[in-house]
N, C-alpha and C positions, 0 to 999 in steps of 0.2 A: 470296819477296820481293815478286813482285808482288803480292799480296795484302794485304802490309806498306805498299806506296806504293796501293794503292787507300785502303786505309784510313785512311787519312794523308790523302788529297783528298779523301775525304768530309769527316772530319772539320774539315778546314781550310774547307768550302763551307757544314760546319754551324753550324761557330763565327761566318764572318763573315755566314750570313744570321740569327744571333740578335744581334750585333755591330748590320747594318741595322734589326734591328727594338727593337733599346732607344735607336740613334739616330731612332727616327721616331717612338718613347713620348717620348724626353725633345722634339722638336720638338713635338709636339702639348700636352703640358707647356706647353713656353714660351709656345706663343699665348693660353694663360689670361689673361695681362694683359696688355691691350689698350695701356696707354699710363699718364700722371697725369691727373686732374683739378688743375689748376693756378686759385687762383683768385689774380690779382694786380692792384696797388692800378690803378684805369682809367685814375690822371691820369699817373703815372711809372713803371708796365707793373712794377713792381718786384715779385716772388712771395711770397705771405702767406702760402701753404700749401699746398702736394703732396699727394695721395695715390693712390695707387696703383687703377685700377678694372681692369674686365675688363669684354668683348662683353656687352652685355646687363645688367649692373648698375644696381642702382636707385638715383638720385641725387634727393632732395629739396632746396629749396629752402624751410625752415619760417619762419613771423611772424605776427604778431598783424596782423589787417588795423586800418587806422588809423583806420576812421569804427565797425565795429560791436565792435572790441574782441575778437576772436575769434580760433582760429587756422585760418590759411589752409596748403595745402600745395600747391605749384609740383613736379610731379611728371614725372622726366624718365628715360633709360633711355639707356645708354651705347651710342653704336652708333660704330664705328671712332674719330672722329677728331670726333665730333659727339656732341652732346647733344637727343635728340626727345623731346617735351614729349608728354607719353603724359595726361595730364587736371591740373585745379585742383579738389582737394577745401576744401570750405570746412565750417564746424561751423554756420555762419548765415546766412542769405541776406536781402543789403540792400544799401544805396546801393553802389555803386563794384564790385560782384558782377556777374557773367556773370546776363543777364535774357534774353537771347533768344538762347539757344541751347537744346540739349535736356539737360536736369539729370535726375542720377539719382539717389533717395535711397540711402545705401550708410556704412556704419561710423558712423551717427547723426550724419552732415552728407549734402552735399548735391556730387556727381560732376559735372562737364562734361569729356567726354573730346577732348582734341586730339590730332594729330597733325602737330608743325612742329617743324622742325629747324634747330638753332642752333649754327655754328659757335663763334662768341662772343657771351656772354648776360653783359649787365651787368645790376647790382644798386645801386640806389640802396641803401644800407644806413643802416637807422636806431636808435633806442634803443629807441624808442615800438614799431615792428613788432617790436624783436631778433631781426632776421635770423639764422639758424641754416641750413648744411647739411648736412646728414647725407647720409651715404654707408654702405652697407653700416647695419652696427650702431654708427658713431661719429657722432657728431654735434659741429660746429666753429660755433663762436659768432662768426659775420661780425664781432658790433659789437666784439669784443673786438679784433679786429684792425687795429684804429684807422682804415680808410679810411671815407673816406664816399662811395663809389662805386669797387665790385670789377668786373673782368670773370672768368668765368669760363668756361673750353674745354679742352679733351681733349687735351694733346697726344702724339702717338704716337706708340710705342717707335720710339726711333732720332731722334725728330726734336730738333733740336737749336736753333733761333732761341727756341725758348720763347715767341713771341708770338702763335701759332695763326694763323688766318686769318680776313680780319673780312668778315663779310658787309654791315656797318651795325648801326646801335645798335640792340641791344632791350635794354629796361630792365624789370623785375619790382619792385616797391615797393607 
């Protein structure tokens, strides 16, 4: 019989350390997605669109720049509860263009790498540029969403005011 009750507390020490470790698979599971990308209208905070990111994901902000006709890409990288502008690819360089910083030629335009983080990033949103973001592989048509002027921030799992937190205006247009 004792051999019957050993076997019995191993068994029961086996079960709940594979028990701890499918709860520490499905925890590390869950931190996959970080929070939404929320972007909502800037004058009445009201939400145009959700979507779901995770640590590290790539968030563009896509448009036609408004003096050379071209398209520009505002390029940012999900980090907690924030958005860091990781460089501005553009396809031509001219008026209202980054000129004195250091450019790099890359994907047949033209690179300037940043590094600045933005709690909340607004968007003058227009027809002429057609503001677009893409996230992932989907891509959301700003101007379709009637504002003309979005902010857009990360907000993180669990938080709940939906209004993020504002550092001051930056505006992208």
């Amino acid at each position: 019989m004792g051999l019957t009750r050993r076997s019995l507390v191993v068994a029961g020490l086996a079960a709940s350390g594979v028990a701890g470790l499918g709860a520490a698979i499905d925890r590390l599971g869950a931190g996959k997605t970080t929070g939404t990308l929320v972007v909502a209208d800037a004058g009445s905070d009201d939400r145009l669109l959700e979507h779901p990111v995770e640590a590290g994901q790539s968030v563009v902000l896509a448009y036609t720049h408004s003096v050379e006709k071209t398209p520009v890409e505002d390029r940012y990288v999900v980090e907690g509860d924030r958005l860091r502008m990781t460089g501005t690819w553009f396809q031509s360089h001219g008026a209202g263009l980054p000129a004195d910083e250091p450019i790099e030629r890359v994907d047949g335009g033209f690179l300037v790498e940043r590094s600045t983080t933005h709690e909340r990033l607004h968007v003058a949103v227009g027809e002429t540029a057609g503001h677009e973001l893409v996230v992932g592989e989907e891509r959301h048509d700003l101007v379709a969403l009637g504002a003309a002027s979005v902010v857009l921030f990360v907000e993180a799992r669990g938080e709940e005011n939906g209004h993020g937190r504002s550092s001051g205006p930056e505006t992208r247009s």
